[in-house]
C-alpha positions in Angstrom: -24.1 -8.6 -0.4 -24.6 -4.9 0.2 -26.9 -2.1 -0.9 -24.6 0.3 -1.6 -24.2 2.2 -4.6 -20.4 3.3 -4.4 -17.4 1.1 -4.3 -14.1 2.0 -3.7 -10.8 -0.2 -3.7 -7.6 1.8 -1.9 -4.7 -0.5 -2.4 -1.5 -0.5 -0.6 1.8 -1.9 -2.4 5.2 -2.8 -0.7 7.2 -5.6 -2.7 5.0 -8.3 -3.3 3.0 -7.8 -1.2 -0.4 -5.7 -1.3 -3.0 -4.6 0.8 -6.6 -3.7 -0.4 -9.8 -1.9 1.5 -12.8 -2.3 0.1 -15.1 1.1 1.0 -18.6 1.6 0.4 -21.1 3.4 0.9 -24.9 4.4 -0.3 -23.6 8.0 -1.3 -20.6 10.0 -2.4 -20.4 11.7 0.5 -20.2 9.1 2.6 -17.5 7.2 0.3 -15.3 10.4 0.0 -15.3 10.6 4.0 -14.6 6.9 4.1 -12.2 7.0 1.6 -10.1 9.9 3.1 -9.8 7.7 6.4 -8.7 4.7 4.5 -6.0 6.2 2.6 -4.6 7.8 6.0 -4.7 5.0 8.1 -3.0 3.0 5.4 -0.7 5.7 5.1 0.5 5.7 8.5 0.5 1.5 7.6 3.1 2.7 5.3 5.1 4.2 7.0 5.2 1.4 9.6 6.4 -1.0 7.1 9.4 1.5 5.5 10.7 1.4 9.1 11.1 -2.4 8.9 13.2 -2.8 5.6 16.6 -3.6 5.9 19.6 -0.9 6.0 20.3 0.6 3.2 24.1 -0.4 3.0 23.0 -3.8 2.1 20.5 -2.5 -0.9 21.4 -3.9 -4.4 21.1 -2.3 -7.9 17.7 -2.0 -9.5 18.4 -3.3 -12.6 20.6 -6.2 -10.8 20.2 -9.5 -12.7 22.5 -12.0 -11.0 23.6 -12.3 -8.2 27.9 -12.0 -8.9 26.8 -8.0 -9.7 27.0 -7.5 -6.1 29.7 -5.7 -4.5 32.0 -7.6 -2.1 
């Protein structure tokens, strides 16, 4: 267990799936800075994972409920 004050969770969310960081730290300060690199490390993690999703020629309607809405 630790001894700091501050707790911070920065969550990442792509689909399903999701990707948390826990930060801490014994002062603001120190969360802030921590923070700040968490959410731009994960940001460049985002952008890693946008460049691995399909085309989008093959993308389907958001409101799509079965699967005959598709477009042959």
């Amino acid at each position: 267990m630790t001894d700091d004050a501050f707790t911070y969770t920065v969550k990442l969310k792509r689909g399903d799936d999701t990707q948390k960081c826990k930060v801490t730290a014994t002062d603001i300060e120190t969360l802030t800075e921590r923070v700040d690199a968490v959410r731009e490390k994960m940001g460049e993690w985002a952008g890693d994972y946008r460049e691995i999703q399909p085309d989008d020629e093959t993308r389907l309607a958001d409101d799509q409920s079965e699967l005959d809405e598709v477009g042959a």
